[in-house]
N, CA, C, O and CB atoms as a CASP TS submission, in Angstrom:
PFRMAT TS
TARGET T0000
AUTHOR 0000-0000-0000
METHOD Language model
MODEL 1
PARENT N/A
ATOM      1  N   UNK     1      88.667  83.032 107.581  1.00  0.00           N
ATOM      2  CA  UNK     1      88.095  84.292 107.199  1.00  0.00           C
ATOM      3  C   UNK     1      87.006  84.639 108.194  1.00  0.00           C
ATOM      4  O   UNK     1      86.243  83.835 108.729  1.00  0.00           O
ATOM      5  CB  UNK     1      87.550  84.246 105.760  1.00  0.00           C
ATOM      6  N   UNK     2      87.047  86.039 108.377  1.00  0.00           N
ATOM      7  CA  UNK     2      85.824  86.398 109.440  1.00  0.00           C
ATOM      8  C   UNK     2      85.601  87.729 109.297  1.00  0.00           C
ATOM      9  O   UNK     2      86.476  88.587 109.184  1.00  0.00           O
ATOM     10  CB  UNK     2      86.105  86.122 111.024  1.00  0.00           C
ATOM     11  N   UNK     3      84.317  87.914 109.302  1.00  0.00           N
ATOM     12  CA  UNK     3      83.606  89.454 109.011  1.00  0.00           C
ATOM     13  C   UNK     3      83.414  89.763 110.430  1.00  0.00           C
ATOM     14  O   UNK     3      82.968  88.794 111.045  1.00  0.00           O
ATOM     15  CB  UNK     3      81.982  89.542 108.034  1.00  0.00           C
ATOM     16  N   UNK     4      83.629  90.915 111.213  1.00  0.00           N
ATOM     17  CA  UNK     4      83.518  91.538 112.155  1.00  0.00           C
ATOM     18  C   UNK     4      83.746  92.897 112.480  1.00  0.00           C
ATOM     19  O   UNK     4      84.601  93.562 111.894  1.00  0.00           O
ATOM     20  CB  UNK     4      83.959  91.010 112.686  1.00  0.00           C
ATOM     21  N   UNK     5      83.078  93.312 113.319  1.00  0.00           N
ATOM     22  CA  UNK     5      83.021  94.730 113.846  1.00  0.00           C
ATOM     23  C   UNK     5      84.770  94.571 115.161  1.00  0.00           C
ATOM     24  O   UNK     5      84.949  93.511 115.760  1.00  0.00           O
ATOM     25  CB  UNK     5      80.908  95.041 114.874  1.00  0.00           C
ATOM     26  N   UNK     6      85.406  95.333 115.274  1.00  0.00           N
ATOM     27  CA  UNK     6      86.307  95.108 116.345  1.00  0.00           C
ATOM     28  C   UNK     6      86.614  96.499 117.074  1.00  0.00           C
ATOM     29  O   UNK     6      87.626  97.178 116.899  1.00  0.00           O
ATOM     30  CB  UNK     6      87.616  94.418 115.789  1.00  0.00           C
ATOM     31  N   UNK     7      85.921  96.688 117.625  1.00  0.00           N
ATOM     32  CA  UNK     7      86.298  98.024 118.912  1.00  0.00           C
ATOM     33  C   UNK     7      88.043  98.259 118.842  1.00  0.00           C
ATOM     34  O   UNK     7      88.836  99.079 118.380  1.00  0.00           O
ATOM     35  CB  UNK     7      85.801  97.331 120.987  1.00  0.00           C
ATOM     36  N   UNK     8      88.065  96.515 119.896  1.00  0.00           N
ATOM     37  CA  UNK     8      90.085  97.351 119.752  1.00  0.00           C
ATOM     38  C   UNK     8      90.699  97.265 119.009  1.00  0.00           C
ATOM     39  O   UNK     8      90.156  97.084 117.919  1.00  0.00           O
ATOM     40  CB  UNK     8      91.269  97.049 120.470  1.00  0.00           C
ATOM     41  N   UNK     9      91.931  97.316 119.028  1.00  0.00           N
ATOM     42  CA  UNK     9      93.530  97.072 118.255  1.00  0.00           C
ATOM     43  C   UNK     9      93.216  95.693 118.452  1.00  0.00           C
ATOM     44  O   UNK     9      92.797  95.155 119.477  1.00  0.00           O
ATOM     45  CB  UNK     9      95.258  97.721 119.040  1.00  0.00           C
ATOM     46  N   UNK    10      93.432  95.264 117.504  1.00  0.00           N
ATOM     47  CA  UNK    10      94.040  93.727 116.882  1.00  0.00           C
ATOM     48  C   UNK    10      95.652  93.472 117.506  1.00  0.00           C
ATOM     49  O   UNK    10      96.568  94.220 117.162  1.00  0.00           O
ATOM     50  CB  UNK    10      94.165  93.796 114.836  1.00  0.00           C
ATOM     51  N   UNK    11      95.810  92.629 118.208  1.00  0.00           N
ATOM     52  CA  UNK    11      97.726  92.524 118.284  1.00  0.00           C
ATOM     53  C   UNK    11      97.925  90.850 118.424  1.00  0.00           C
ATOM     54  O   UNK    11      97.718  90.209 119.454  1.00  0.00           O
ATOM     55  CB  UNK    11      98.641  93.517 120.110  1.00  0.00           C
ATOM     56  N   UNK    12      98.274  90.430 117.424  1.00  0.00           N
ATOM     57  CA  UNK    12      98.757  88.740 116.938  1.00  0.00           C
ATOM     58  C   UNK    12     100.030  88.461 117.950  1.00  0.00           C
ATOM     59  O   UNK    12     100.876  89.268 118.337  1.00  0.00           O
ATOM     60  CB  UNK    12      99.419  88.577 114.938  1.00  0.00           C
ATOM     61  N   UNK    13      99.966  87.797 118.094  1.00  0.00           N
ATOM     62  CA  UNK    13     101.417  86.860 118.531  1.00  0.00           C
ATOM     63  C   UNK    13     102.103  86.644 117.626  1.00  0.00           C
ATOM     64  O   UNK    13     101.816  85.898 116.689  1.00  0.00           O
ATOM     65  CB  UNK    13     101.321  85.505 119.076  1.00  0.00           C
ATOM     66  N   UNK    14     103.630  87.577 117.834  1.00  0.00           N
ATOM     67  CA  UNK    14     104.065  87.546 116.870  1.00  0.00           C
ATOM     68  C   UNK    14     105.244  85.986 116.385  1.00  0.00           C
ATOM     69  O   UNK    14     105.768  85.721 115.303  1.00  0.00           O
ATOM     70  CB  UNK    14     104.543  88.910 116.958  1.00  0.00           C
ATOM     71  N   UNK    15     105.294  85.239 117.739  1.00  0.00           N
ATOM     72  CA  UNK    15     105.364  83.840 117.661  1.00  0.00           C
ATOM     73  C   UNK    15     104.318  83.182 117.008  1.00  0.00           C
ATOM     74  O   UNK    15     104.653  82.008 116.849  1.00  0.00           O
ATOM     75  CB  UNK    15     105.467  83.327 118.849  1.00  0.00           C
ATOM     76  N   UNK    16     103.249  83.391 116.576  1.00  0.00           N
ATOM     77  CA  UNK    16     102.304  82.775 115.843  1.00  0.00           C
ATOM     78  C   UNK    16     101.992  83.309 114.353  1.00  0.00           C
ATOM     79  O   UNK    16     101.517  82.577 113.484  1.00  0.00           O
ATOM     80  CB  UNK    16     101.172  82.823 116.640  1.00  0.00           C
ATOM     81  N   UNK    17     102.228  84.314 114.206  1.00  0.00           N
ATOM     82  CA  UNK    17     101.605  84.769 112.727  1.00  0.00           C
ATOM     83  C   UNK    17     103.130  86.211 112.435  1.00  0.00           C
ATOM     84  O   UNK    17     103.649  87.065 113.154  1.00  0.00           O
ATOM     85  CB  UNK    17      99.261  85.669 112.973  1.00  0.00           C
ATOM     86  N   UNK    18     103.319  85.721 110.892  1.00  0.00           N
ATOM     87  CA  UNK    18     103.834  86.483 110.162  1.00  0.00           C
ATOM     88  C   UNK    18     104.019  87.784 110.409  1.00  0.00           C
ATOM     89  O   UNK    18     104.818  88.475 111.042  1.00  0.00           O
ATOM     90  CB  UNK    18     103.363  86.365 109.306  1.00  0.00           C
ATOM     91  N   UNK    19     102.596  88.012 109.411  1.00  0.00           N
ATOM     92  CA  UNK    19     102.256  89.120 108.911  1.00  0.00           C
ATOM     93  C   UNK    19     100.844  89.128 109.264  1.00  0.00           C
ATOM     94  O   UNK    19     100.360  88.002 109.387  1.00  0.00           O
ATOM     95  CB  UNK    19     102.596  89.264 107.525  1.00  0.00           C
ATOM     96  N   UNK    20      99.872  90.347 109.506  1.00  0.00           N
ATOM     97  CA  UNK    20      98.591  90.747 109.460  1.00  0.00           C
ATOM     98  C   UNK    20      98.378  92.024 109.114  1.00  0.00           C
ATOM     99  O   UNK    20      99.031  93.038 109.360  1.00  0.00           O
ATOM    100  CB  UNK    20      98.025  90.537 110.526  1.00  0.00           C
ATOM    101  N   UNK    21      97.250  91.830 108.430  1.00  0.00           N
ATOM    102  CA  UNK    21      96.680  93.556 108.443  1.00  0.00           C
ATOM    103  C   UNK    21      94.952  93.238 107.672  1.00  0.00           C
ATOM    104  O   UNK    21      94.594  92.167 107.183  1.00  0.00           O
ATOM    105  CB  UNK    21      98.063  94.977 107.025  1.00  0.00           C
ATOM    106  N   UNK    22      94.463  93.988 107.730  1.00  0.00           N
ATOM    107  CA  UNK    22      92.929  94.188 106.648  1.00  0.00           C
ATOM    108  C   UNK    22      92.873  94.166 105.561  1.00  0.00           C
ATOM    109  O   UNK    22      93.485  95.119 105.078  1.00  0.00           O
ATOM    110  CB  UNK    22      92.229  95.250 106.595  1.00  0.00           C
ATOM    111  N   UNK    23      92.278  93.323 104.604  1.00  0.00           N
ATOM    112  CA  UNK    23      91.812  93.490 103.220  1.00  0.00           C
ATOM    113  C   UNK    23      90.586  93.580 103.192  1.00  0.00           C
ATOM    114  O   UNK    23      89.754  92.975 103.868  1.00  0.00           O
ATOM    115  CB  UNK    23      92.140  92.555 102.354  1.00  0.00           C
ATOM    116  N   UNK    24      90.415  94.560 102.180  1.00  0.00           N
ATOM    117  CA  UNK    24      89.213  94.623 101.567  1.00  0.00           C
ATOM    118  C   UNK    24      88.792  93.261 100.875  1.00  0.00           C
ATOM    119  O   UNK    24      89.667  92.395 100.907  1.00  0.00           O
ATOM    120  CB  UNK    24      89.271  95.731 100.623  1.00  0.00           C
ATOM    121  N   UNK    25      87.789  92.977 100.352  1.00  0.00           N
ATOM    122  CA  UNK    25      87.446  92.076  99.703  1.00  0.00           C
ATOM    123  C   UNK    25      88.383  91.840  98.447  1.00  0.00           C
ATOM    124  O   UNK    25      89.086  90.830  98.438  1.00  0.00           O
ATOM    125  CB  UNK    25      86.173  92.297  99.473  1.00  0.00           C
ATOM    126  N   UNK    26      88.429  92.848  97.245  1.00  0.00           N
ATOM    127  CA  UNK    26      89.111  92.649  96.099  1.00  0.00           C
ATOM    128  C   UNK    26      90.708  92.542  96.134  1.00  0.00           C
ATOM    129  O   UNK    26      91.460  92.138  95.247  1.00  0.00           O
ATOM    130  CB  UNK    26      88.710  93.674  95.287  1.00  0.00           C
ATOM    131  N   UNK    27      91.134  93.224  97.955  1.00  0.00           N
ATOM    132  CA  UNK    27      92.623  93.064  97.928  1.00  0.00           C
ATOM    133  C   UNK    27      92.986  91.961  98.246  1.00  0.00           C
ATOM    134  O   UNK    27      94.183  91.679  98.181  1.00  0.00           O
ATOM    135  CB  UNK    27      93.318  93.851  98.664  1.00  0.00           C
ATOM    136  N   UNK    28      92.080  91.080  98.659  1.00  0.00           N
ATOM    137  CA  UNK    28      91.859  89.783  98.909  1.00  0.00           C
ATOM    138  C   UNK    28      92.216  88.972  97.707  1.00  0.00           C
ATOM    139  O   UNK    28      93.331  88.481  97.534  1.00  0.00           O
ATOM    140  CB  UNK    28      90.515  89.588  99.327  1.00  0.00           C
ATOM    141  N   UNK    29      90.891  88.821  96.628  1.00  0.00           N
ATOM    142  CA  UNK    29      91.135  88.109  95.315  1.00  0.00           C
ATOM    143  C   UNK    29      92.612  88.364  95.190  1.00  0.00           C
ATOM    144  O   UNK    29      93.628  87.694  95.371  1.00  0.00           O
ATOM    145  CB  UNK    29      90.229  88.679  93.989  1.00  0.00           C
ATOM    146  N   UNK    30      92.399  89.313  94.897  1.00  0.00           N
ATOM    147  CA  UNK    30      93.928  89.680  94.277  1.00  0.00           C
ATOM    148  C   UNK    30      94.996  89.142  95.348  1.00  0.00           C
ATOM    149  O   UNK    30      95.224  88.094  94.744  1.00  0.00           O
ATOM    150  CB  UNK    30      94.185  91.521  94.053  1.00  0.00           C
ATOM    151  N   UNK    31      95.475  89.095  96.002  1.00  0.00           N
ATOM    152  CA  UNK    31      96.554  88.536  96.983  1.00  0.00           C
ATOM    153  C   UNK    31      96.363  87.227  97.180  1.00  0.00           C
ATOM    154  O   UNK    31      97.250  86.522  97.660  1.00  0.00           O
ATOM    155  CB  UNK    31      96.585  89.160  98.318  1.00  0.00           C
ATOM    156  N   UNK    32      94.860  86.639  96.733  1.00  0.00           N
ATOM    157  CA  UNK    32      95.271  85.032  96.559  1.00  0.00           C
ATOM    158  C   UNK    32      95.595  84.762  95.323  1.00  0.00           C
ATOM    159  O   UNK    32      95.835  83.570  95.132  1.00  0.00           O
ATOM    160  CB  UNK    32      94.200  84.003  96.889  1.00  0.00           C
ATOM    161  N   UNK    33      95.708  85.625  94.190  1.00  0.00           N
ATOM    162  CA  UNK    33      96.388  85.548  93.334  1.00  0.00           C
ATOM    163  C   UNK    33      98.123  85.787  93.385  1.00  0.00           C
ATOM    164  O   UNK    33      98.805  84.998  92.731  1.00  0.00           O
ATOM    165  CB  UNK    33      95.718  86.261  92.646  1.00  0.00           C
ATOM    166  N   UNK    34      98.589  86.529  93.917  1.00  0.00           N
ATOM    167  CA  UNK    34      99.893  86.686  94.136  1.00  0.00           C
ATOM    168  C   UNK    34     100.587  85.930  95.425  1.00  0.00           C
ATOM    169  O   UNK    34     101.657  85.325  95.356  1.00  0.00           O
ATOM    170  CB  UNK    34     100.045  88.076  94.201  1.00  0.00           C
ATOM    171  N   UNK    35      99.760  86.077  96.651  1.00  0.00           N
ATOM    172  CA  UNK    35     100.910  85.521  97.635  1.00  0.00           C
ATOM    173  C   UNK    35     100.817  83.974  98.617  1.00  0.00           C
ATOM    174  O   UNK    35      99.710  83.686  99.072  1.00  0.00           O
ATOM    175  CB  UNK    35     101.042  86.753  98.730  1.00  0.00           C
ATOM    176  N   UNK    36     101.404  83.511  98.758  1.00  0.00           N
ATOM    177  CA  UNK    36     101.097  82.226  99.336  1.00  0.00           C
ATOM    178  C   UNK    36     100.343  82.376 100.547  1.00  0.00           C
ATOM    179  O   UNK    36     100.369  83.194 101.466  1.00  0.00           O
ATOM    180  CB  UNK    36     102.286  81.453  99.600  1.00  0.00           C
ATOM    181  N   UNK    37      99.356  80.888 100.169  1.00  0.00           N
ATOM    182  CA  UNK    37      98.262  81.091 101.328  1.00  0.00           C
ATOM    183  C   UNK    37      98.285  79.195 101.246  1.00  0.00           C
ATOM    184  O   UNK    37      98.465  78.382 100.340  1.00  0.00           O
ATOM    185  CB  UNK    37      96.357  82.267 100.824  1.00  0.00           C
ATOM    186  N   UNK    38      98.012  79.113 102.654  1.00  0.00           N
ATOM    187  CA  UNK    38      97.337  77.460 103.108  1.00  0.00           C
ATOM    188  C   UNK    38      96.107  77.050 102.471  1.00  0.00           C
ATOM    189  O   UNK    38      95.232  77.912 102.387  1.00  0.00           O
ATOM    190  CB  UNK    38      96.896  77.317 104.734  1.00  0.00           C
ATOM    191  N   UNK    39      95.880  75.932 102.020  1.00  0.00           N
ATOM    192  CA  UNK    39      94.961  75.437 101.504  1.00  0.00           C
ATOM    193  C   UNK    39      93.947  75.947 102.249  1.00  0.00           C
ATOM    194  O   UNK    39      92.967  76.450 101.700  1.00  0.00           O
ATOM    195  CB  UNK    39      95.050  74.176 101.373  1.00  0.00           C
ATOM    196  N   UNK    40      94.081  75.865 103.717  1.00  0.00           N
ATOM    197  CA  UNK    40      92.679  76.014 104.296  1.00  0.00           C
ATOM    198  C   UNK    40      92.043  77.029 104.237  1.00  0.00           C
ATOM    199  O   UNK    40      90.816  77.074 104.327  1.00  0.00           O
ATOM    200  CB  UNK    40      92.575  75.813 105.432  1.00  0.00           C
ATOM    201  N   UNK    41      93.116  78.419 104.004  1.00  0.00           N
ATOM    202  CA  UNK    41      92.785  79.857 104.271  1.00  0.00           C
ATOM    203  C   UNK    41      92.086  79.893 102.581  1.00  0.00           C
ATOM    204  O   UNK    41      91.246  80.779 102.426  1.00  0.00           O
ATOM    205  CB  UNK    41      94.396  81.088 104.759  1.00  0.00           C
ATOM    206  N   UNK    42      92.299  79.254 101.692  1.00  0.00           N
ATOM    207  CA  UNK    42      91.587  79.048 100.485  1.00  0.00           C
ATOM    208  C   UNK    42      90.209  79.266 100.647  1.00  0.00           C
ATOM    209  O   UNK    42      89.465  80.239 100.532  1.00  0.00           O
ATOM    210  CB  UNK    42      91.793  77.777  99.968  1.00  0.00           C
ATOM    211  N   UNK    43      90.021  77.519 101.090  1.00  0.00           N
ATOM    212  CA  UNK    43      88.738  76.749 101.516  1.00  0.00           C
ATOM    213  C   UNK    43      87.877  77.390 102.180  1.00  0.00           C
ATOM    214  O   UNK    43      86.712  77.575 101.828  1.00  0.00           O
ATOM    215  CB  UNK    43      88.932  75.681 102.265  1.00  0.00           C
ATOM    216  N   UNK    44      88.334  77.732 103.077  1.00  0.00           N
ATOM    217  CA  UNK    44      87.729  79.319 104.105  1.00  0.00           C
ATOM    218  C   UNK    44      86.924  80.212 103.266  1.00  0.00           C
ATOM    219  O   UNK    44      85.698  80.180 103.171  1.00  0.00           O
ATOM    220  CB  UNK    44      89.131  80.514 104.712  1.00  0.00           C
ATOM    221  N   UNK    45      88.029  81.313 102.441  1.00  0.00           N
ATOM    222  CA  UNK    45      87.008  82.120 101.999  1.00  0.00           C
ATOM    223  C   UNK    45      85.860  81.723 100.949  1.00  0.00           C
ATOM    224  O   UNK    45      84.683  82.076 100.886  1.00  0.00           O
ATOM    225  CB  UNK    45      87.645  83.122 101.540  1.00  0.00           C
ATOM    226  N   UNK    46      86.674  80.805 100.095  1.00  0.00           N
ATOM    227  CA  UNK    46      85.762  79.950  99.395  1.00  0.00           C
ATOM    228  C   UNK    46      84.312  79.691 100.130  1.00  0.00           C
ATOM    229  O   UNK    46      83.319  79.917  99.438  1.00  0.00           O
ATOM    230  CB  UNK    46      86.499  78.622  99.184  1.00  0.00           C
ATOM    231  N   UNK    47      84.102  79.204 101.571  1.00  0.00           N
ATOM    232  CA  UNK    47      82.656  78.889 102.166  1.00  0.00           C
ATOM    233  C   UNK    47      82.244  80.136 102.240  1.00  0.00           C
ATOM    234  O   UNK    47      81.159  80.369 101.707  1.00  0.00           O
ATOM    235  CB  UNK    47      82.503  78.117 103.590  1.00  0.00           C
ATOM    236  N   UNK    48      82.945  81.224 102.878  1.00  0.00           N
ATOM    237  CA  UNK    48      82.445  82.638 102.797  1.00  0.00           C
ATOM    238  C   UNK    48      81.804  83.031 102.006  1.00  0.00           C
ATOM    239  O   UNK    48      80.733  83.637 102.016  1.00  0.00           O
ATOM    240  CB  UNK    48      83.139  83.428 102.766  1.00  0.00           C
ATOM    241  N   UNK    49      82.824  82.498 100.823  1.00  0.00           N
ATOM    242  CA  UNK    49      81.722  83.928  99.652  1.00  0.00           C
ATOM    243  C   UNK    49      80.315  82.830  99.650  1.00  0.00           C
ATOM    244  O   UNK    49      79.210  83.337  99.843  1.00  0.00           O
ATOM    245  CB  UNK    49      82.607  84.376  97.111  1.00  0.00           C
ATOM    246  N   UNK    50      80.412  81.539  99.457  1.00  0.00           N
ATOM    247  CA  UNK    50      79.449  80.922  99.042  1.00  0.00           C
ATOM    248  C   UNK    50      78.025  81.100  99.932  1.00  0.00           C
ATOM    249  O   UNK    50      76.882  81.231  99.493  1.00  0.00           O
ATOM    250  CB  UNK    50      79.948  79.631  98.936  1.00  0.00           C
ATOM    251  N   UNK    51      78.488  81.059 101.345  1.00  0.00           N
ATOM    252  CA  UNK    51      77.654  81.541 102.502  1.00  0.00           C
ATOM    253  C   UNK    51      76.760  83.244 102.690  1.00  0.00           C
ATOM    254  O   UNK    51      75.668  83.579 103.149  1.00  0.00           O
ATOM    255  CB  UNK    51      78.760  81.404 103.634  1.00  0.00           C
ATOM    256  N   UNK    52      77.804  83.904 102.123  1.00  0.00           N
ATOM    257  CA  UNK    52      77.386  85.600 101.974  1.00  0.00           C
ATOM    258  C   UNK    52      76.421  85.446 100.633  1.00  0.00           C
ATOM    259  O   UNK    52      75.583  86.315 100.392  1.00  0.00           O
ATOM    260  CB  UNK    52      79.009  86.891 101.623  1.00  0.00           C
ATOM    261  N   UNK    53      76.584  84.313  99.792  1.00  0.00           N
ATOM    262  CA  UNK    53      76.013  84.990  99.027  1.00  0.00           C
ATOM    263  C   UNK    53      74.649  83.556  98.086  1.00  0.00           C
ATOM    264  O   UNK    53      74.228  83.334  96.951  1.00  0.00           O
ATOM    265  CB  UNK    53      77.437  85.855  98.086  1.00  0.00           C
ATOM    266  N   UNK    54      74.508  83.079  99.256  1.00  0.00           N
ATOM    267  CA  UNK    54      73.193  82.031  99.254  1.00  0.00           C
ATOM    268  C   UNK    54      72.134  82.545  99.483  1.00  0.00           C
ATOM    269  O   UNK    54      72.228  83.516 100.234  1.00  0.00           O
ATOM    270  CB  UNK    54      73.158  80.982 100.170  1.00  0.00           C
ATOM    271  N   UNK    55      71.127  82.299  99.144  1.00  0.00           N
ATOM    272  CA  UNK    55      69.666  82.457  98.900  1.00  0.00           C
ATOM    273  C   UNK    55      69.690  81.968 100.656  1.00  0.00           C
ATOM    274  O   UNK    55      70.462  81.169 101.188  1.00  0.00           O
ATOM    275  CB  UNK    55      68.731  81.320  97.397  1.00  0.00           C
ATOM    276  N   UNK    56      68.500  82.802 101.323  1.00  0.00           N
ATOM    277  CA  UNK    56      68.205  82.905 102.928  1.00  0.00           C
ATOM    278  C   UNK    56      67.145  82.019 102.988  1.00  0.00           C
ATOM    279  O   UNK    56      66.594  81.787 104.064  1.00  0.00           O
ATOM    280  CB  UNK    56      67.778  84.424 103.592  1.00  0.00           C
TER
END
């Protein structure tokens, strides 16, 4: 998971990745509710939210 500003077009290798596109945050929850994801891509946002939303 990664929060960023991106000037250009995004373009994946499509030998490397599926599918891509942007979620919002809640289309997020929700799609780790419905579609298969790697443990790690879990674990990931899991540190995210915990990180976005710790005392500074």
């Amino acid at each position: 998971m990664h929060e960023a500003v991106v000037p250009d077009a995004v373009v994946p290798d499509p030998d490397e990745v599926a599918w891509h596109g942007w979620l919002t945050e809640p289309e997020l929850r929700s799609a780790l509710l419905e579609w298969r994801f790697t443990p790690d891509s879990r674990e990931a946002f899991s540190r995210y939210l915990a990180f976005r939303t710790a005392p500074s």
